[in-house]
C-alpha positions, 0 to 999 in steps of 0.5 A: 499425513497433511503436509506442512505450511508453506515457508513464509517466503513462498508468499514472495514480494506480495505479502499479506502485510503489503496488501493490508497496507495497500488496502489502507493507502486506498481508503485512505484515498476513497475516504479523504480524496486525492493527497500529495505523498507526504499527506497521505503518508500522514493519513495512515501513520507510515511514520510508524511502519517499518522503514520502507514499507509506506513507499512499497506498498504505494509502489504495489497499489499503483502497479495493480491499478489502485491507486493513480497520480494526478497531473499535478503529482497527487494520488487518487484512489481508482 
């Protein structure tokens, strides 16, 4: 007999949505270049995520090494 599916909170801070949206922050950056905040807020309409999400998962990309910020307070893909 298979066993069942892990609950979805086994998956814990990381899920599947906050890396997906890490991955758009970090195209984002590749595509258009370094942003402040607030325009690459813009650039992947976080307007339109779930309250919070857009700082979380900036915090994640910076954390795991994606995603840096510029002396002058910018973000920048790595």
């Amino acid at each position: 007999m298979p066993m069942p599916p892990p609950k979805p909170s086994t998956e814990g801070l990381r899920d599947r949505q906050v890396m997906a949206e890490v991955g758009q922050l970090t195209r984002a950056l590749h595509t258009e270049g370094s942003q402040s905040p607030e325009a690459l807020s813009r650039l992947v309409g976080a307007d339109y995520w779930e309250t919070g999400r857009y700082e979380r998962a900036l915090a994640f990309a910076i954390a795991d090494g994606h995603v840096f910020r510029t002396a002058d307070g910018r973000l920048a893909a790595t």
